[in-house]
N, C-alpha and C positions, 0 to 999 in steps of 0.2 A: 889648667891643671889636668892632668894626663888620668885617665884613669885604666891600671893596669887589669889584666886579663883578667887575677886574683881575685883586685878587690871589687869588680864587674860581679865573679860568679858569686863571693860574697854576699852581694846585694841579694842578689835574686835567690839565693838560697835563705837568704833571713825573709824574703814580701812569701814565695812556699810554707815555710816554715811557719810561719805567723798561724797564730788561732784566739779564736773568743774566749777564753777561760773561765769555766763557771766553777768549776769543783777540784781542782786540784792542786790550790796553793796552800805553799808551807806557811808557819808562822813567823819564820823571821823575818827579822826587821835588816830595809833595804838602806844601805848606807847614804849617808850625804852626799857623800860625793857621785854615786851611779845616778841618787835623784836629782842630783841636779844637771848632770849630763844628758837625761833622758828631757828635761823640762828646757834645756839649751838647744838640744835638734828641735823639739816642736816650737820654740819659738824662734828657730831660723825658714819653718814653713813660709811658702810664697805667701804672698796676702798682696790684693788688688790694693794698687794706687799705696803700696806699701804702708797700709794704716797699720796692723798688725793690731789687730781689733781683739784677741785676745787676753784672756785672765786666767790662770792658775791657782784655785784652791784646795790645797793639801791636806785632808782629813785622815788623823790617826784616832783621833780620839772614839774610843767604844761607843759613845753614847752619843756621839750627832751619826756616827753611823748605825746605830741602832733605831735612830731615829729617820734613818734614811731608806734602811730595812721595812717599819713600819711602813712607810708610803711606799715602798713599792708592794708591798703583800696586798693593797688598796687596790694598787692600780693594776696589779695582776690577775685578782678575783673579779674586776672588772672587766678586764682584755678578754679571760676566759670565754664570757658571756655570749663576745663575739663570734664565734666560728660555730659551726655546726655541730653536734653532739658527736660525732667518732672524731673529730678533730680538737675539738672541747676535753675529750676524755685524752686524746695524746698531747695535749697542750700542759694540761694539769703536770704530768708529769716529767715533765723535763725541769732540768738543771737552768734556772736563767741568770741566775744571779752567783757574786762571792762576795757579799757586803761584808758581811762579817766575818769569813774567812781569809780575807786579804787583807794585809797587815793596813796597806794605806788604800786610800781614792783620794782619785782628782777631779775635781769638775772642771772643764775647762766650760771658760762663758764668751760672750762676743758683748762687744761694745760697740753698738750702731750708732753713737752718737762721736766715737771719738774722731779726729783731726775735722770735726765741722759737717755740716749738713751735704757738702758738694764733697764728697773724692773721686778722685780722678780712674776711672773704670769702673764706678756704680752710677754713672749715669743714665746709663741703657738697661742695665741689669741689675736693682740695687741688691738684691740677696746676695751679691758677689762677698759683703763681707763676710755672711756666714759661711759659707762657702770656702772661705780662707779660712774659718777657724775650726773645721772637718780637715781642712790638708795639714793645721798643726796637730790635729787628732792622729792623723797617718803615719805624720813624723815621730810622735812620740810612742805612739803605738811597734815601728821597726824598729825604734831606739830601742824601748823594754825590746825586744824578743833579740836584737842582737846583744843585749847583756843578760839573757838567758832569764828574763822577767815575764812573769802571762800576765796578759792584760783583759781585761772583759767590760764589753759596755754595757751598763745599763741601760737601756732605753727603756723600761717599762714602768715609768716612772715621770708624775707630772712636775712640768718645769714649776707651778706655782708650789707646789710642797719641794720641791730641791732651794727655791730662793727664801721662803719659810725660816726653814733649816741652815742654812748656810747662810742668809743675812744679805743675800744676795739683793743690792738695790733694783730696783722697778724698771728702771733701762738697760738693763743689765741681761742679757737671755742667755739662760742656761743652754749648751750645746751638747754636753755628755757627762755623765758621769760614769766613772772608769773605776775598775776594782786593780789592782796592779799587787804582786809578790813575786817571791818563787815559789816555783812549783816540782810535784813531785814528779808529774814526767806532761810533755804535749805531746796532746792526740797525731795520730800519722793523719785524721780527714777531721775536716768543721765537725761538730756535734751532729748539726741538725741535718746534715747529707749523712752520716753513719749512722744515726738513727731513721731515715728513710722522713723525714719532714716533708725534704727536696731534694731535686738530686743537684749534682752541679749542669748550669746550660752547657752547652754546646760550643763551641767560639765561634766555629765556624757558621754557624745560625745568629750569630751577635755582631759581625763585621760587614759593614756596608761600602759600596765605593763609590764616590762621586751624588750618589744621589742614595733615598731611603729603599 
């Protein structure tokens, strides 16, 4: 299949375009039909030895996300701890989450037990499946932004209060939880580079040839 100049610069103006969304999503609610389009690319993501080790669970309801809010304010007052006091005091206040701001979340989880103890490319590497279930995280992530959806992960938040909460079985590993709506406008830079966090690397300081 051909892929024209168009929908080439397409792409790469939706992977630009992309951002973490913490603060700026509307209240509506996102139809069936774009959620299930955006939940059909992430789960056409490659995945080693095509197990496709993915799980989709879709929270609207206020009160397991309110409840998912609670653990992360845990795990946030805790993360804080970590960094040293003028980084503690700009940690505090940033934007990290849109739990309750965003109409739905997804947690998307990995399944390291399924097609059998042996698949075929975790044998040298077995985190390959997680690994796959972060490139259906990517897929669904460009899907929302090319249907004009912000998406934000939460990472600040322990896998054992997300499986708690969501019912989620003991073999089961939580890989992301994701805030997803529309929003009222995306940022032109990441958050945490326009607030001066980090800046973005270099590429040219990130690109090696042949050897490190």
């Amino acid at each position: 299949m051909h892929i024209s100049q168009d929908e080439r610069d397409a792409v790469y103006k939706t992977i630009f375009a992309r951002r973490d969304v913490r603060r700026e999503f509307e209240p509506d609610n996102i139809p069936d039909d774009v959620l299930l389009r955006i939940l059909t690319a992430a789960h056409h993501a490659p995945s080693v030895g095509f197990m496709q080790p993915w799980d989709f669970i879709v929270v609207k309801s206020n009160d397991v996300k309110s409840q998912i809010k609670s653990a992360f304010e845990q795990a946030h007052a805790k993360a804080a701890k970590l960094f040293d006091k003028d980084k503690s005091r700009k940690y505090k206040k940033l934007k990290l989450e849109g739990i309750m701001e965003a109409p739905l979340g997804i947690c998307v989880t990995c399944d390291r037990t399924r097609n059998g103890p042996v698949v075929l490319g975790r044998t040298s590497i077995p985190e390959m499946d997680l690994f796959s279930s972060v490139c259906a995280i990517q897929n669904l992530w460009l899907a929302a932004r090319a249907e004009n959806l912000g998406m934000g992960w939460v990472s600040i938040i322990e896998n054992e209060a997300l499986q708690k909460i969501l019912g989620i079985p003991e073999h089961i590993v939580p890989i992301a939880y994701l805030c997803i709506g529309y929003v009222s406008q995306f940022q032109e830079k990441p958050d945490l580079e326009k607030l001066g966090w980090l800046p973005r690397e270099n590429l040219d300081n990130l690109i090696h040839y042949n050897k490190w």
